[in-house]
C-alpha positions as CSV (number, residue, x, y, z in Angstrom):
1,X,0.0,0.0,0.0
2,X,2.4,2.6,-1.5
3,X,-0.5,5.7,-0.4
4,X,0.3,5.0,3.2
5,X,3.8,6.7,3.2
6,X,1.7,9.9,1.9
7,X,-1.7,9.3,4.4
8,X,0.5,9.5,7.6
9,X,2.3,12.9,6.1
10,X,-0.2,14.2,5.2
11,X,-1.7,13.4,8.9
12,X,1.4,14.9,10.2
13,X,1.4,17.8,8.3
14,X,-2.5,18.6,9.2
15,X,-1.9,17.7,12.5
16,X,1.0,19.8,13.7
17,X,0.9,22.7,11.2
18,X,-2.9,22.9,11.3
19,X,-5.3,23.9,14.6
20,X,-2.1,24.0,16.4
21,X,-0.7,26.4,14.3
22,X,-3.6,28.6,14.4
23,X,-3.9,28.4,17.5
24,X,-0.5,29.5,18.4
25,X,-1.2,32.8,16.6
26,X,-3.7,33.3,19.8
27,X,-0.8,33.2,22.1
28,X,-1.6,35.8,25.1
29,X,1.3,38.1,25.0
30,X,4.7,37.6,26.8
31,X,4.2,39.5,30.2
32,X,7.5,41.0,29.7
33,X,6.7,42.5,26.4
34,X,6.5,45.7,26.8
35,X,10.0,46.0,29.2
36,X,12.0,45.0,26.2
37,X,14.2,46.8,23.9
38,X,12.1,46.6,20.7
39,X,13.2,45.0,17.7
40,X,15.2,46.6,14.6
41,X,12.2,47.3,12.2
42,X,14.8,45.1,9.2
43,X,15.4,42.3,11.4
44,X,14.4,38.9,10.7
45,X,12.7,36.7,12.8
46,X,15.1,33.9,12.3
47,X,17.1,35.3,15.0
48,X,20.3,33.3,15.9
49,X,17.8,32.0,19.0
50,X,14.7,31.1,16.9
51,X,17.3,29.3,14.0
52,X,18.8,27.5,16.9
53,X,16.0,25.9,18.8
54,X,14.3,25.0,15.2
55,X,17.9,23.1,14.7
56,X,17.6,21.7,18.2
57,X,14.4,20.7,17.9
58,X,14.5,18.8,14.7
59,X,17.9,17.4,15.1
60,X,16.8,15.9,18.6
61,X,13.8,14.8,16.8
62,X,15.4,12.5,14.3
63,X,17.6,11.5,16.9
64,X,14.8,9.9,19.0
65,X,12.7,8.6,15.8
66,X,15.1,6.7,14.4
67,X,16.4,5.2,17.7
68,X,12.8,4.4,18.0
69,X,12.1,2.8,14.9
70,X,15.5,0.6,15.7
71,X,14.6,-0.2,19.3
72,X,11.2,-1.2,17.8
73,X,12.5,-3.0,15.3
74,X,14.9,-5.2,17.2
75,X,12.2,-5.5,20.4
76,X,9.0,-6.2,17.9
77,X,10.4,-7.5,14.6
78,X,7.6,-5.8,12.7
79,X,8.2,-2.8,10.2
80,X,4.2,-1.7,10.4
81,X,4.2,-1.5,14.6
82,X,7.8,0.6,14.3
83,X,6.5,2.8,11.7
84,X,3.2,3.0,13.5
85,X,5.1,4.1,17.2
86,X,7.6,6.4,15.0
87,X,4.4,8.2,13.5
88,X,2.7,8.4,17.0
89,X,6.3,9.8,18.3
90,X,6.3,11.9,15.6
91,X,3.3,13.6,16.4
92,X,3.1,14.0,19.8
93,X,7.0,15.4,19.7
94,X,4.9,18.2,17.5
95,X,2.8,18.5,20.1
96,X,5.3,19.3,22.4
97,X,7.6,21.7,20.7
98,X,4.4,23.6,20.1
99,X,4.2,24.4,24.1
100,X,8.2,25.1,23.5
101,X,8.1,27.6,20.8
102,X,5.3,29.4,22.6
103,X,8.0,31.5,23.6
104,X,12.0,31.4,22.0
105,X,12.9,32.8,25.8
106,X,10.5,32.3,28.6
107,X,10.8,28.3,29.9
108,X,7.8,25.8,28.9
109,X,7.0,25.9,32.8
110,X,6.1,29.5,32.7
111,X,2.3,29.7,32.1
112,X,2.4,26.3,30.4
113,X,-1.2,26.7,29.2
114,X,-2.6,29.4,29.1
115,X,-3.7,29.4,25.6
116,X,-7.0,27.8,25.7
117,X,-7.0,27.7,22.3
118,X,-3.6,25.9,21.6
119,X,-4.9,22.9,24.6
120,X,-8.0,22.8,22.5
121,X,-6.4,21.9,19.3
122,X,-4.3,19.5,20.9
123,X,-6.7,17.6,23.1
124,X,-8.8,17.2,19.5
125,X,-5.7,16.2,17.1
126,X,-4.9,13.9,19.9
127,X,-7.9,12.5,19.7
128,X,-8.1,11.9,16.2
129,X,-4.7,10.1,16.1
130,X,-5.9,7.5,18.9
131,X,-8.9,7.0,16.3
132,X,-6.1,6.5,13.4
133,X,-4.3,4.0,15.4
134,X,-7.4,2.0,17.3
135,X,-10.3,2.0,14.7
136,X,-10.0,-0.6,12.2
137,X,-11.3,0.8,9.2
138,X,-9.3,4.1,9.8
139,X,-6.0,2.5,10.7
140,X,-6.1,0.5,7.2
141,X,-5.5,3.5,5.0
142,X,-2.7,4.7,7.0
143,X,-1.2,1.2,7.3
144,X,-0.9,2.1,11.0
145,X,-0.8,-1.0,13.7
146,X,-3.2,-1.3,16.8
147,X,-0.6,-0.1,19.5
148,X,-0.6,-1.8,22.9
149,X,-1.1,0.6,26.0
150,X,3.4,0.1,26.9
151,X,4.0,1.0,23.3
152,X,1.6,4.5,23.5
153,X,3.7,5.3,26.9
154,X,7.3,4.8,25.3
155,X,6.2,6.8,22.0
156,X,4.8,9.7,24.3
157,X,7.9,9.4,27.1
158,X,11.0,9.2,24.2
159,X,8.6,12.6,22.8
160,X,8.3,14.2,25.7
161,X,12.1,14.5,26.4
162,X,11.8,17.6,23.4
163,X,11.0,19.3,26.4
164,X,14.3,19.1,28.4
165,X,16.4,19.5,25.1
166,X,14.6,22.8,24.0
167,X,14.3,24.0,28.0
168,X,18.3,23.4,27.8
169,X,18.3,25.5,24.8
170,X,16.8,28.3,26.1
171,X,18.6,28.4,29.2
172,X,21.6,28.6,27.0
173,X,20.0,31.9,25.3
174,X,19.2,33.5,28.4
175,X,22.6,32.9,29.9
176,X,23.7,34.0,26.5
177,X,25.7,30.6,25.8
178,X,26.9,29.2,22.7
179,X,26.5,31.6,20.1
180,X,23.1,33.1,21.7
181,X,23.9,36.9,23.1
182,X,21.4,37.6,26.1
183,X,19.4,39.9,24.0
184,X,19.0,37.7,21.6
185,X,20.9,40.0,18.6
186,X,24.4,38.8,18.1
């Protein structure tokens, strides 16, 4: 079934860059907004910061889906359960580096959700991927395998360590580490 490559990118695409995305543009403001410098009007914002965690974020990313698609691999010996966790991985590290990127300076633990709107769209994508993976007649056209309970629980736990790696990152900015400058201009 060659159109179940496309089906789950597609998914993943919809998924992360869809409600989530929207919702993300309905991000209350920073509540030190107004005390900063403001921005040169020509300045990009692919700041050295932003660039960075986006690099961070997807290099740790591939990191942890292709460890997971080996561990699964060599633990489950089938190719549709790997590719089924690494897709389920794959979105819920989405999920997560939405909450990040709320803010390229302020940590995840600072007002983790307060946008209504952003925990909306993830408790409903959320719920349409455990319909992908558990209903029969939806998992067939994504070629997606009926995960057990343990395998949900290491996809969402080797996701969830996006957190620390981005939280690291932004430490590192604020501390003005690494090529970051504590104003984020360098």
């Amino acid at each position: 079934m060659p159109y179940t490559f496309w089906s789950r990118a597609l998914y993943v695409n919809l998924a992360t860059d869809g409600l989530p995305a929207l919702a993300l543009s309905l991000d209350p403001p920073e509540l030190d907004v107004m005390r900063r410098k403001p921005r040169q009007p020509r300045a990009s914002i692919f700041s050295r910061p932003v660039v960075a965690l986006i690099t961070v974020g997807g290099a740790w990313s591939a990191v942890v889906n292709l460890g997971l698609f080996i561990w699964a691999m060599r633990s489950r010996g089938s190719v549709k359960e790997a590719m089924t966790m690494v897709f389920v991985s794959l979105v819920l590290i989405q999920f997560f580096k939405a909450y990040n990127y709320r803010s390229d300076r302020d940590s995840l633990l600072n007002r983790p959700f307060a946008n209504k709107w952003l925990n909306l769209a993830i408790v409903w994508e959320l719920g349409l991927l455990a319909l992908i993976i558990k209903v029969p007649w939806l998992r067939e056209p994504f070629g997606a395998f009926d995960l057990r309970s343990e395998d949900w629980l290491v996809a969402f736990g080797l996701a969830f360590t996006i957190c620390p790696v981005l939280e690291l990152a932004k430490w590192m900015h604020r501390r003005g580490c690494a090529g970051f400058s504590a104003n984020g201009v360098r």
